[in-house]
VOBA-1610 file (N, C-alpha, C; in pm, whole numbers, padded with zeros to 5 digits, always signed):
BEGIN
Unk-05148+03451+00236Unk-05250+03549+00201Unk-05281+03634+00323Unk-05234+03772+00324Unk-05261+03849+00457Unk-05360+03954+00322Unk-05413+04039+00452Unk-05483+04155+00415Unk-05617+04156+00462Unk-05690+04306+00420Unk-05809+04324+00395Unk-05915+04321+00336Unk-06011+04228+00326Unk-06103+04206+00218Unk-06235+04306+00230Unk-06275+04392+00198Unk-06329+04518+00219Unk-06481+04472+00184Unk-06555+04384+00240Unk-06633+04322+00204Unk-06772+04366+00211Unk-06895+04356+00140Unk-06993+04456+00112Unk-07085+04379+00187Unk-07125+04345+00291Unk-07258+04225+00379Unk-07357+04261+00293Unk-07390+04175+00199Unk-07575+04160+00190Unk-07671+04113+00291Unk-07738+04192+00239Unk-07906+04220+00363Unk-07902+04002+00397Unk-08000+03966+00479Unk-08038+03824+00496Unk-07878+03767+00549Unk-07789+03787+00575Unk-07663+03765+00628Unk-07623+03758+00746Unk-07568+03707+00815Unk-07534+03778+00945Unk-07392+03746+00951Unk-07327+03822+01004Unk-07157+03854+00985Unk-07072+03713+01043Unk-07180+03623+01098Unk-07113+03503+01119Unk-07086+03446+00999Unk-07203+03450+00939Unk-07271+03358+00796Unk-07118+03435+00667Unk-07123+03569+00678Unk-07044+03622+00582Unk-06865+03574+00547Unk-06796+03550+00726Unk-06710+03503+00767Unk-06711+03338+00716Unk-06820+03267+00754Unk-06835+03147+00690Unk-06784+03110+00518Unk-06839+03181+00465Unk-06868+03174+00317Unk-06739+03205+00287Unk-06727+03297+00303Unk-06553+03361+00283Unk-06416+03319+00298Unk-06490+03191+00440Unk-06331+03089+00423Unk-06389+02991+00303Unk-06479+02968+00282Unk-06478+02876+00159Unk-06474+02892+00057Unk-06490+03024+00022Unk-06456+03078-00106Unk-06320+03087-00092Unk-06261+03128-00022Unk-06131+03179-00012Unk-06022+03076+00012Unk-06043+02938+00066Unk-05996+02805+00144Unk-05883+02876+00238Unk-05962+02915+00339Unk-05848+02944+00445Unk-05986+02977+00539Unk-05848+02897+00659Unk-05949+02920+00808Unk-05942+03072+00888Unk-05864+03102+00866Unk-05780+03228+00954Unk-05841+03348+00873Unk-05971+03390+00898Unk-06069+03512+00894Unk-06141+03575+00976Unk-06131+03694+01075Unk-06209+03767+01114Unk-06290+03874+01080Unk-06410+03902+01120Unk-06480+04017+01076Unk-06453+04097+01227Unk-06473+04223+01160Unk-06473+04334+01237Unk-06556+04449+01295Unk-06668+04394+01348Unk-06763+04446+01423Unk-06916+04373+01291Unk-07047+04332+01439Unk-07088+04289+01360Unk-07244+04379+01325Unk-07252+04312+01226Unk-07399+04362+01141Unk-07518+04313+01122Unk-07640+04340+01183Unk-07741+04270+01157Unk-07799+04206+01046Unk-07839+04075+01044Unk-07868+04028+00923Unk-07945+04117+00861Unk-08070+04194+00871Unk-08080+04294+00773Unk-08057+04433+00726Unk-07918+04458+00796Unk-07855+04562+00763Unk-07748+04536+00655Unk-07702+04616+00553Unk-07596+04584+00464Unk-07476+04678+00511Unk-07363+04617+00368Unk-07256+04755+00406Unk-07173+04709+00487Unk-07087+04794+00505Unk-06917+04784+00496Unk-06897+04710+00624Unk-06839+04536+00596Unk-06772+04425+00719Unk-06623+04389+00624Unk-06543+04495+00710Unk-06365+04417+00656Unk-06344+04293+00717Unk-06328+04178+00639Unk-06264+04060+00680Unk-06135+04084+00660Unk-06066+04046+00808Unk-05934+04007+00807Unk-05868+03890+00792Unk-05754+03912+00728Unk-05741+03769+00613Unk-05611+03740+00710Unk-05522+03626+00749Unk-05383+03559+00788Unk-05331+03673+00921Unk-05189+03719+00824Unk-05203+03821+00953Unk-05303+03957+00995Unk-05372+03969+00887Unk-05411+04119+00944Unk-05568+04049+01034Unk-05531+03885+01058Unk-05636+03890+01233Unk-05574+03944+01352Unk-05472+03959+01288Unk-05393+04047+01436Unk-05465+04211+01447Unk-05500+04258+01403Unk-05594+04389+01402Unk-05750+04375+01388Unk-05764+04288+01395Unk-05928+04309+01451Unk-05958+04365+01565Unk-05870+04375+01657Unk-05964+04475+01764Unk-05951+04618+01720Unk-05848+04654+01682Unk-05797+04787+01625Unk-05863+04865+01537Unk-05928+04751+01426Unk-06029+04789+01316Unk-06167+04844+01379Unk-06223+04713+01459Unk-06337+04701+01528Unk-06349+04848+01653Unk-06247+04873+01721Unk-06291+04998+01793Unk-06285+05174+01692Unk-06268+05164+01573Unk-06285+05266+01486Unk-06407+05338+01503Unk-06363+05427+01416Unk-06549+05519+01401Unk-06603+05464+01314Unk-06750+05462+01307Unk-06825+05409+01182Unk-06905+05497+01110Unk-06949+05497+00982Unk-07044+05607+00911Unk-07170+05524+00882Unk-07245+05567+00918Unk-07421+05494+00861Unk-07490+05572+00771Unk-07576+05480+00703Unk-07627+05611+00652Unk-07824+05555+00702Unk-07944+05593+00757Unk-08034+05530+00829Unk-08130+05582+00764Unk-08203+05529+00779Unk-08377+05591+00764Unk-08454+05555+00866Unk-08487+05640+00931Unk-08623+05663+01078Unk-08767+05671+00995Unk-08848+05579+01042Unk-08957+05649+01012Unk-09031+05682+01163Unk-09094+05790+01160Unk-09180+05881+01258Unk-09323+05816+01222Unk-09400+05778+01335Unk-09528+05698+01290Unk-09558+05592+01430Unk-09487+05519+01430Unk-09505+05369+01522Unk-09368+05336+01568Unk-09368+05320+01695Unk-09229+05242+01782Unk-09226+05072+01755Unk-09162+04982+01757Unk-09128+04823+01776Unk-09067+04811+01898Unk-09083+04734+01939Unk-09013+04639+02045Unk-08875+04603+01985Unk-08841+04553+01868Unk-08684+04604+01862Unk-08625+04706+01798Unk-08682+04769+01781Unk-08671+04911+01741Unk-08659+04903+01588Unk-08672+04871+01528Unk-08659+04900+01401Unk-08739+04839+01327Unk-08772+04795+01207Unk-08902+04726+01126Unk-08924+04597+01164Unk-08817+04528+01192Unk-08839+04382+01227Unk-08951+04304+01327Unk-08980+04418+01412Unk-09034+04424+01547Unk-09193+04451+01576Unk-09256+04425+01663Unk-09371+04427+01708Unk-09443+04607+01685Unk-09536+04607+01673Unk-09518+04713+01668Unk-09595+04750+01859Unk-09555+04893+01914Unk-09584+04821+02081Unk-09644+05010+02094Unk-09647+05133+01987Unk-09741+05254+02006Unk-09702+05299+01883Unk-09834+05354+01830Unk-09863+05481+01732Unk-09898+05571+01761Unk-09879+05630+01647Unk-09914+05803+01699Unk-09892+05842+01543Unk-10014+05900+01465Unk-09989+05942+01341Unk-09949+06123+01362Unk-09873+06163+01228Unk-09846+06276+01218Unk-09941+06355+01109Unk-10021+06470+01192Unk-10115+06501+01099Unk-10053+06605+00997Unk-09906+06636+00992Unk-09865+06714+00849Unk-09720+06664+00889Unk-09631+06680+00742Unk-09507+06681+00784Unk-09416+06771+00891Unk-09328+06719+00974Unk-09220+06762+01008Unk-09154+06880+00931Unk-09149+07021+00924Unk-09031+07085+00838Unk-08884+06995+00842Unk-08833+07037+00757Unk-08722+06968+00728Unk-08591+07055+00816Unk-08612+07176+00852Unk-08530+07265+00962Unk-08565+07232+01069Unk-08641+07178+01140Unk-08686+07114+01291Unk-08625+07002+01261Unk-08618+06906+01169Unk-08553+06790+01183Unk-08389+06806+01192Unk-08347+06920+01109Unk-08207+06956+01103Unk-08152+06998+01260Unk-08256+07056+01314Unk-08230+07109+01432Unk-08194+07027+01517Unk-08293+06910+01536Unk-08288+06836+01669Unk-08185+06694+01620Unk-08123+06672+01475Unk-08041+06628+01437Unk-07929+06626+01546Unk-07894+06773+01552Unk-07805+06830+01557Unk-07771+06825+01724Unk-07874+06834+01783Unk-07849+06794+01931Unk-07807+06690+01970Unk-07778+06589+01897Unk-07751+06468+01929Unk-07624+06456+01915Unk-07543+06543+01834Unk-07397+06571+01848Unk-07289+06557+01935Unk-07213+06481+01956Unk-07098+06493+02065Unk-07139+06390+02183Unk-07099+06354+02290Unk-07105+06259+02398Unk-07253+06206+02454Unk-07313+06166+02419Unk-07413+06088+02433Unk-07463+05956+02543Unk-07596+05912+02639Unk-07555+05834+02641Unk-07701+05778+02571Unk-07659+05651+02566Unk-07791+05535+02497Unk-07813+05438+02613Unk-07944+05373+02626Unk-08000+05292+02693Unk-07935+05119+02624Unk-07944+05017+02633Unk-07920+04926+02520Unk-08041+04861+02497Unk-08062+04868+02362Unk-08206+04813+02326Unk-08241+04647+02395Unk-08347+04620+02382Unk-08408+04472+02478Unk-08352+04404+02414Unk-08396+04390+02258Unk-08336+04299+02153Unk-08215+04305+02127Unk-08079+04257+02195Unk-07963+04331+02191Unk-07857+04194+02254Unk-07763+04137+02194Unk-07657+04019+02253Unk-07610+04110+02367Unk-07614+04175+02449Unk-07536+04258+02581Unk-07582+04170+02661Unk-07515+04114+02763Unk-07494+04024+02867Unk-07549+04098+03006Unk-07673+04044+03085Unk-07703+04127+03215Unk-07723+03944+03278Unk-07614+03925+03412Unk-07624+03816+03477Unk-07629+03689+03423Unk-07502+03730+03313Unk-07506+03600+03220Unk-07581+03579+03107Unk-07698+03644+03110Unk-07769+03636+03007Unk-07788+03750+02892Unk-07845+03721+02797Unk-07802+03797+02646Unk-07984+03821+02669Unk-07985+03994+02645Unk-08077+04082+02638Unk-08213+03998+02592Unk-08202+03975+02428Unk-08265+03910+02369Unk-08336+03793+02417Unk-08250+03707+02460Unk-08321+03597+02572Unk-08403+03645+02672Unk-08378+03744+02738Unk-08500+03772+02872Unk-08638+03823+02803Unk-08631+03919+02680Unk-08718+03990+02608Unk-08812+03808+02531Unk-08769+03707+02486Unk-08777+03614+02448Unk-08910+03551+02575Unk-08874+03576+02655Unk-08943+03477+02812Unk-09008+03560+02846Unk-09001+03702+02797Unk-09117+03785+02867Unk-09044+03804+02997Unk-08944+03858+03056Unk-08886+03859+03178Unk-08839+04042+03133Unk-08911+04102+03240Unk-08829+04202+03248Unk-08668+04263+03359Unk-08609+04325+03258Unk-08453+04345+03318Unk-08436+04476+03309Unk-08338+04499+03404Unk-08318+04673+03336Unk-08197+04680+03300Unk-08199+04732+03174Unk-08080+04789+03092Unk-07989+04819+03129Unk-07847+04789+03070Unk-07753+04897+03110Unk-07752+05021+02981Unk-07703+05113+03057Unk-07688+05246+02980Unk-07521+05280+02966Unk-07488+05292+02856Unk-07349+05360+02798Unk-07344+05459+02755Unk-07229+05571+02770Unk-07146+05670+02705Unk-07122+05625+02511Unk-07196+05687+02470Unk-07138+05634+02304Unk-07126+05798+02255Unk-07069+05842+02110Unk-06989+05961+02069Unk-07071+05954+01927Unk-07120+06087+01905Unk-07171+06079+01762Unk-07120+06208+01729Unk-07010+06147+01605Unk-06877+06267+01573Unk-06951+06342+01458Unk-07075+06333+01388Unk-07116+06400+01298Unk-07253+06308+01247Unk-07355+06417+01227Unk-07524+06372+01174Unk-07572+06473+01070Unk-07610+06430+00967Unk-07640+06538+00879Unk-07790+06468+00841Unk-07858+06547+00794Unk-08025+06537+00704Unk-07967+06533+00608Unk-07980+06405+00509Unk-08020+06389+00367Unk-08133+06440+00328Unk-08294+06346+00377Unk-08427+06377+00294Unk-08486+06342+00400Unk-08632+06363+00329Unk-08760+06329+00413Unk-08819+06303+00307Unk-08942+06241+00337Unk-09082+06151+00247Unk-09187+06192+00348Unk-09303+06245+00323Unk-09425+06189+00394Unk-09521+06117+00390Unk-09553+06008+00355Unk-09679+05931+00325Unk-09816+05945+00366Unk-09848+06031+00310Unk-09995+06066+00333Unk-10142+05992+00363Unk-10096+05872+00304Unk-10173+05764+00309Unk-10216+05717+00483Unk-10096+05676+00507Unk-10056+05588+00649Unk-10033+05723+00748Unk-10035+05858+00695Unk-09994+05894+00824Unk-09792+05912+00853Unk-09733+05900+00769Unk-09580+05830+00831Unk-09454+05923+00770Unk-09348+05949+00877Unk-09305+06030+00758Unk-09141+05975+00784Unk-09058+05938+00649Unk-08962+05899+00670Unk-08818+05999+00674Unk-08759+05999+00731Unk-08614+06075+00714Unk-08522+05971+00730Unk-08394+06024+00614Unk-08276+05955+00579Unk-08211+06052+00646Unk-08057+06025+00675Unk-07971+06068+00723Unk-07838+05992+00767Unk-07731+06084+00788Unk-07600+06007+00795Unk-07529+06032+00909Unk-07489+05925+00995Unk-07454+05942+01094Unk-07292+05904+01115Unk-07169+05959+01193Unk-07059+05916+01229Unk-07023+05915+01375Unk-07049+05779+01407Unk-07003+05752+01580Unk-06916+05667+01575Unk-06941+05626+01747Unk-06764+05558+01787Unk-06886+05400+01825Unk-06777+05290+01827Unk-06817+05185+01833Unk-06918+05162+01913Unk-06996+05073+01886Unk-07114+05040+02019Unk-07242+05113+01997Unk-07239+05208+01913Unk-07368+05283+01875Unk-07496+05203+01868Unk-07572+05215+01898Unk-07704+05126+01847Unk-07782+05270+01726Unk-07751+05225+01607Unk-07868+05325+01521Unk-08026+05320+01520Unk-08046+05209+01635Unk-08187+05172+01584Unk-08265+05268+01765Unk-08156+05245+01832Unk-08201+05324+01957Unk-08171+05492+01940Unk-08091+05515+01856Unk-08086+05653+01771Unk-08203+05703+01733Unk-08258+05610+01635Unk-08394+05686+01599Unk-08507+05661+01706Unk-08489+05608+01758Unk-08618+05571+01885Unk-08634+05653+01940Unk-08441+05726+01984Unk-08421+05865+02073Unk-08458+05986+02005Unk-08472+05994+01883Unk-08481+06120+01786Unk-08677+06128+01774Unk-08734+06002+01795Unk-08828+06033+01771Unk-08918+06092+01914Unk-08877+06043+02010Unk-08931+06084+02134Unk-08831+06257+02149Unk-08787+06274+02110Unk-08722+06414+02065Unk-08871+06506+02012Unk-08902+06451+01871Unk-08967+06528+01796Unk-09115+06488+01837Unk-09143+06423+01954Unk-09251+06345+02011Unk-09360+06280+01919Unk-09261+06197+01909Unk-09370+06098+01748Unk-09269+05945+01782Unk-09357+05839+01803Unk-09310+05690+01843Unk-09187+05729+01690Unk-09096+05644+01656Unk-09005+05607+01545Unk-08952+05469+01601Unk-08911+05457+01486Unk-08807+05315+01445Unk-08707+05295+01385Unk-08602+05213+01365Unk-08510+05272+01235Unk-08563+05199+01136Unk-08598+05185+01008Unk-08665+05149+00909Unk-08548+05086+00764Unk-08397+05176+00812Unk-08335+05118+00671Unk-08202+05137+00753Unk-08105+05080+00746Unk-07957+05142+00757Unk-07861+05027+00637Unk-07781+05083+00618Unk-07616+05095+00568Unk-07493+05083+00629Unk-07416+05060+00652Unk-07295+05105+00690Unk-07154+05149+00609Unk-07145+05262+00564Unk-07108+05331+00466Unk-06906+05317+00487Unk-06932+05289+00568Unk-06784+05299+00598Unk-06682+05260+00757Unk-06563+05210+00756Unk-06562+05169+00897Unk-06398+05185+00898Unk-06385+05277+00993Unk-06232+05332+00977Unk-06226+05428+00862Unk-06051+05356+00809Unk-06074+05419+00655Unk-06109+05372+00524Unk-06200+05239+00578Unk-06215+05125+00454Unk-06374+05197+00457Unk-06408+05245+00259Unk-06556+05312+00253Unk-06600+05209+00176Unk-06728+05256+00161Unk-06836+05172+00086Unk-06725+05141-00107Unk-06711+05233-00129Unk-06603+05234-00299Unk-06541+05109-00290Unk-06486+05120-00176Unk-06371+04978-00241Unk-06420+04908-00151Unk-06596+04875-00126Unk-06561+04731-00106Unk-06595+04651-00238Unk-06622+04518-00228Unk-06644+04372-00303Unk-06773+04322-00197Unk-06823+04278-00324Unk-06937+04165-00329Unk-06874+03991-00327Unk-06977+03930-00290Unk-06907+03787-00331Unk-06901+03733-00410Unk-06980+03729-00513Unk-06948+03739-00662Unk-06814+03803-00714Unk-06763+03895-00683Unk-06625+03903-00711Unk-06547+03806-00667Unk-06544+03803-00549Unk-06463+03675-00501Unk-06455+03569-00556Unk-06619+03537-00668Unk-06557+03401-00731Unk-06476+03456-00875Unk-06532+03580-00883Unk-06441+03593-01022Unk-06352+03642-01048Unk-06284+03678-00931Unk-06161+03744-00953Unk-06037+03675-00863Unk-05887+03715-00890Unk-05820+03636-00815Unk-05799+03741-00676Unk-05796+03630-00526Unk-05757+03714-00424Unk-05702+03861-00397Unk-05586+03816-00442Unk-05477+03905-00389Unk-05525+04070-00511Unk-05636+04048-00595Unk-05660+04211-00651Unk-05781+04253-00544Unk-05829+04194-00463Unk-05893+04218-00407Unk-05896+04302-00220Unk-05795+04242-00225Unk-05777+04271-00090Unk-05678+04372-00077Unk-05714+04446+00073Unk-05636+04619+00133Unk-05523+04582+00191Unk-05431+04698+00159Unk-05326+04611+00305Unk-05305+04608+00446Unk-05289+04590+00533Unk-05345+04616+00640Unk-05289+04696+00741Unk-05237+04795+00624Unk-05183+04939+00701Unk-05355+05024+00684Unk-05392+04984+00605Unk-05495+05081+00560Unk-05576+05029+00653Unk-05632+04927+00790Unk-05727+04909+00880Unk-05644+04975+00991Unk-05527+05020+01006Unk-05515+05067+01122Unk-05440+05220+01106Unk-05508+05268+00994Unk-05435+05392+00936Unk-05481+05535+01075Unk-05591+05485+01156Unk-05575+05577+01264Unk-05524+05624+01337Unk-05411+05491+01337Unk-05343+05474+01483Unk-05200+05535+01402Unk-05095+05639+01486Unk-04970+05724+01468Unk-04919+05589+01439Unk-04779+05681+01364Unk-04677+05604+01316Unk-04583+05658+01363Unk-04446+05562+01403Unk-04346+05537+01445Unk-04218+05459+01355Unk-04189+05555+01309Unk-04029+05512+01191Unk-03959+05430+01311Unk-03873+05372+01264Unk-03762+05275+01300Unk-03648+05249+01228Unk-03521+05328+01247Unk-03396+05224+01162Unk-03412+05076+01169Unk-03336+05029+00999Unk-03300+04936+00934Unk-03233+04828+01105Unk-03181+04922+01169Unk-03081+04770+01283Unk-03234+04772+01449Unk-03324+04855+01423Unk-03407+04846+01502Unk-03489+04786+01467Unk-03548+04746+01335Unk-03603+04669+01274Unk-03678+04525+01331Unk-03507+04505+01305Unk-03456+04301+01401Unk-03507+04317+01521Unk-03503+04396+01589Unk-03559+04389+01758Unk-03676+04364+01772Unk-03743+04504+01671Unk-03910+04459+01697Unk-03945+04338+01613Unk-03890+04335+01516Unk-03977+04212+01479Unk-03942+04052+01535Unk-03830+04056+01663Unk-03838+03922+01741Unk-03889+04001+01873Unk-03981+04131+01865Unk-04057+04108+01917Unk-03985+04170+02093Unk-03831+04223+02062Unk-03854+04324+02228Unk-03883+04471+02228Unk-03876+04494+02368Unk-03923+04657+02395Unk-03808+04730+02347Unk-03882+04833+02360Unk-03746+04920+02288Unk-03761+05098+02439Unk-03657+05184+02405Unk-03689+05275+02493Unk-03776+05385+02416Unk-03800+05440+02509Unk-03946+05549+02531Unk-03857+05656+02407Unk-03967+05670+02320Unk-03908+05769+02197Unk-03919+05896+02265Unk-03820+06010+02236Unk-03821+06170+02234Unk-03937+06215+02223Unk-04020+06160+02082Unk-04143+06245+02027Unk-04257+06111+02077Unk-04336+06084+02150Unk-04411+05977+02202Unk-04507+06021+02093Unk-04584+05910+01981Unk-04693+05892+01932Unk-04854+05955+02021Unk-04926+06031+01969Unk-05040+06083+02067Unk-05129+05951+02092Unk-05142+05884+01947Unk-05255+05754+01994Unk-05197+05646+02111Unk-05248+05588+02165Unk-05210+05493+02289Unk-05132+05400+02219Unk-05182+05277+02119Unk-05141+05226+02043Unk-05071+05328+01881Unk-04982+05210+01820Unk-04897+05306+01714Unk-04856+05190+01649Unk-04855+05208+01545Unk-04797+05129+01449Unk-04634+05166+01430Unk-04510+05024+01424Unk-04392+05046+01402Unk-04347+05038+01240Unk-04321+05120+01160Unk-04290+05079+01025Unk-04133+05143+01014Unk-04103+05081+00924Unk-03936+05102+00834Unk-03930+05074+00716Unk-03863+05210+00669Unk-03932+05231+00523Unk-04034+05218+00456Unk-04162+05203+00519Unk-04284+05186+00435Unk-04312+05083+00482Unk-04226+05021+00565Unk-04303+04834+00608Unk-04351+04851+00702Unk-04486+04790+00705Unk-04532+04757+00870Unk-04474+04661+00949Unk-04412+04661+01074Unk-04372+04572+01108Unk-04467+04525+01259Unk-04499+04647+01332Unk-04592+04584+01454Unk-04641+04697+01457Unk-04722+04680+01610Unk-04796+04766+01698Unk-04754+04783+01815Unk-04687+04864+01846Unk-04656+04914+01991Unk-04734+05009+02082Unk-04730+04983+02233Unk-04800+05096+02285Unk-04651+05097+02443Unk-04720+05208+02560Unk-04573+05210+02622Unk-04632+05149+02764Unk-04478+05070+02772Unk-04507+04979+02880Unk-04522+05064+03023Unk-04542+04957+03087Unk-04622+04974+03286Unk-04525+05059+03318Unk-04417+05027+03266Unk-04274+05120+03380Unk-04251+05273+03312Unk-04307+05329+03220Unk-04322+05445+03115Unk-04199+05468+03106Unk-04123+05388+03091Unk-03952+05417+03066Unk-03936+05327+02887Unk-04015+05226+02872Unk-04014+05147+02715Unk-04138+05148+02661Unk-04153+05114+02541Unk-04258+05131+02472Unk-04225+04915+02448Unk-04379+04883+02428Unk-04313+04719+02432Unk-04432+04656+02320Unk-04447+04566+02216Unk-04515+04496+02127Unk-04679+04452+02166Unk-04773+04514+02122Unk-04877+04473+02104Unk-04894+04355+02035Unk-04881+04363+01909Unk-04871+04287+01762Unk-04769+04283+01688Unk-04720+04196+01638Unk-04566+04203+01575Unk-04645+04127+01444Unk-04595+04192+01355Unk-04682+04119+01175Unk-04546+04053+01122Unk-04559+03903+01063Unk-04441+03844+00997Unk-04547+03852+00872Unk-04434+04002+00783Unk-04571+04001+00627Unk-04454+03958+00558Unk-04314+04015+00544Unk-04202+04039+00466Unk-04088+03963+00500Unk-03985+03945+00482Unk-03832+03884+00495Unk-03723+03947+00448Unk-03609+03947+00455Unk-03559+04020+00418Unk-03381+03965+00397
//
């Protein structure tokens, strides 16, 4: 059983817990997930099934699509609803919905983010969360992250509380924090925020459509379920191979530096439609040499 199981995380989960369940539904040990998701976030975690654990890193450094809701009103300590609440600041009318489009929009392209307190990132051995836990203050590291596209869905204002919510959809590169997104958007529009709802709509080229619930999994058989696992690394260029080049890569030697070099670093090797590995080009830039070699087929 190789492939992709395009799997839908329900909220209360955490992508350990999802991986868990999944070898037991499934009776097989050999499952990875591919980047993880907060237990109360839902939405798109591909489990990789036999061979396609050989592409979990490949999957996992993709772009991702969110889709979030900020509310403008009150900041948390972990930024998003779960959390303390630590300043308010009510809004005495709504936000226009063109000021929000606006400053959307600045957030576009190379970015960097702080990493939130509440956060597994490692400073001197220790995981964020733990120092925030003891009351110990640390200082952050800050990263380069890429937000390839943000659009305004809606807004709500709650008149009641003061609070006003905006949805919206975001496409970045791995490592994003959405919840330090809206934290950053709200000190933008100078109003505390939080992130209040997210999704993850999509990851690579596996979307929200084809994933599965786990309830399918008990009612349906495997193999209608699962992607193949050309489709988790459909980013990465392709590289044809004759029928007698075939045998080489798939025991796995280098081969020489092609005429037309693939633009992505990594590349997938196929013949006739088969995947057979992943190549990228070796230290001496004279061969290209095996990342991943997949035994899916025989021949």
């Amino acid at each position: 059983m190789n492939g992709i199981l395009p799997l839908w995380k329900p909220k209360g989960m955490t992508s350990h817990d999802c991986v868990l369940k999944a070898r037991k539904l499934l009776k097989t040990k050999k499952i990875g997930h591919t980047g993880t998701l907060d237990p109360e976030v839902e939405g798109v975690l591909p489990l990789c099934i036999g061979e396609a654990t050989k592409i979990v890193p490949f999957l996992t450094d993709t772009q991702k699509t969110y889709v979030a809701t900020m509310t403008l009103g009150y900041s948390t300590d972990t930024e998003d609803h779960t959390g303390e609440v630590v300043y308010q600041k009510s809004l005495p009318t709504p936000i226009p919905e063109k000021t929000l489009m606006e400053i959307l929009n600045t957030f576009n392209g190379k970015i960097v983010q702080t990493v939130p307190l509440y956060s597994a990132i490692k400073v001197d051995g220790k995981k964020l969360y733990e120092y925030a836990r003891e009351g110990i203050e640390v200082e952050r590291p800050s990263r380069m992250i890429e937000i390839y596209g943000i659009e305004f869905i809606d807004t709500t204002f709650d008149h009641d509380k003061k609070l006003q919510h905006v949805t919206f959809e975001v496409k970045c590169s791995k490592g994003t924090y959405i919840r330090t997104l809206c934290k950053d958007l709200g000190e933008k529009l100078d109003f505390p925020a939080h992130m209040s709802g997210l999704e993850r709509t999509a990851t690579g080229g596996i979307i929200a459509d084809q994933c599965v619930r786990f309830d399918d999994m008990m009612s349906q058989p495997t193999e209608t379920l699962l992607l193949p696992i050309k489709k988790g690394i459909s980013h990465l260029d392709k590289l044809d191979v004759s029928e007698t080049t075939r045998t080489k890569v798939l025991n796995g030697q280098k081969l020489p530096l092609p005429v037309t070099l693939p633009e992505t670093e990594y590349f997938r090797i196929e013949c006739d439609g088969e995947l057979l590995a992943i190549y990228h080009v070796h230290d001496n830039n004279k061969e290209i040499k095996p990342a991943r070699v997949f035994n899916l087929n025989s021949r």
